[in-house]
N, C-alpha and C positions, 0 to 999 in steps of 0.2 A: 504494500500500500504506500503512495508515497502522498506526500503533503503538495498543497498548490504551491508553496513556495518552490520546492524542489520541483516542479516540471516547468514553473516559470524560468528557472534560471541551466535547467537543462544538462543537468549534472547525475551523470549514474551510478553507480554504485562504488566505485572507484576515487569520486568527481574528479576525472580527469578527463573524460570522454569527449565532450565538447570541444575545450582547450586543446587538445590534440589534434583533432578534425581541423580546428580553425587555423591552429599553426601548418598545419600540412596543407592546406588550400590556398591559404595566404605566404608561405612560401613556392609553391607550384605556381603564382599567377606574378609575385616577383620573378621567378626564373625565366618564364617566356621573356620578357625584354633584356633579362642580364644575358641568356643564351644566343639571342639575336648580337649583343654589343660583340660577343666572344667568336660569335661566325664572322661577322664584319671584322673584327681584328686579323682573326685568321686567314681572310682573305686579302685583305691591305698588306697582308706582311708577305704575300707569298711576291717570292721573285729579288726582296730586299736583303739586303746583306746583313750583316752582323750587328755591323754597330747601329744601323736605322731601327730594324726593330729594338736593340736594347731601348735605344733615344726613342722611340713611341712607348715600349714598356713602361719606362721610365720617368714617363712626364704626372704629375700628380691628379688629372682626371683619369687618365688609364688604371693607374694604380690602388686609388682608392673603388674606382668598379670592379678590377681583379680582386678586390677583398669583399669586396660588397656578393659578389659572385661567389667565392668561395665560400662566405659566412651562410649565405641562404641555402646556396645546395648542398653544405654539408649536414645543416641542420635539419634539411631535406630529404636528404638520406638516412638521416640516424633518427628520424620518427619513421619512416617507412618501413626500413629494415627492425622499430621495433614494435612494429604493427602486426610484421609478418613473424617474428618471436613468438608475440603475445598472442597469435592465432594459430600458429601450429607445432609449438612447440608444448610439450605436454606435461614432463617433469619441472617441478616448482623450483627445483636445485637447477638442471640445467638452465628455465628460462632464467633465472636472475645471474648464471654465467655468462649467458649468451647477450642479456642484453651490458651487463658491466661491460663484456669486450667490445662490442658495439660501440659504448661510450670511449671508450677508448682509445678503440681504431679513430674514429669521428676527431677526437682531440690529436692524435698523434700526427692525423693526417691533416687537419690544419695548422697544427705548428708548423709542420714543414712548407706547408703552400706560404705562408702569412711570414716564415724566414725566407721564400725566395721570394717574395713581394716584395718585400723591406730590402730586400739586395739590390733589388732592380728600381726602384723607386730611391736607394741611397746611391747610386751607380757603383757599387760596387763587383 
């Protein structure tokens, strides 16, 4: 039985349901125009030498999109991937393995994106 408050505000038994849906749709419709800047980069750069892409990399709209880019899709992926956990994953011990490593990979692999960012945005 749940209370009108509780179906007003749309929260299941978890209350995380909602907030999850809405961050995953609201990153999915970010990504469509960050995916577009990233094809148009990758097509600008084709045919340029070394140092012109570093210098477009490098300049501080590029860079700060290449983060913005990164930060959405990863976060994008690490609800997706624990959607798909949390739905067919069946042991209580493994899903809470599966999704720590999830968070994990998610962090590990943006540090890495976000230290070649800051390389190419510091010209280093």
């Amino acid at each position: 039985m749940r209370t009108p408050l509780a179906a007003v505000r749309g929260l299941g038994s978890a209350k995380e349901g909602s907030r999850h849906f809405w961050h995953q749709r609201l990153t999915a419709v970010a990504n469509v125009p960050l995916v577009l800047f990233l094809i148009w980069l990758a097509i600008s750069s084709i045919g340029a030498d070394h140092a012109a892409v570093a210098a477009k990399l490098g300049s501080p709209l590029v860079s700060v999109l290449l983060a913005l880019s990164m930060l959405s899709m990863l976060f994008h992926m690490r609800l997706g991937m624990q959607a798909i956990i949390e739905d067919y994953v069946h042991g209580e011990f493994a899903k809470v393995v599966l999704i720590m490593a999830n968070t994990f990979f998610t962090i590990f692999v943006g540090a890495i994106c976000g230290w070649a960012i800051l390389r190419l945005a510091l010209g280093a």
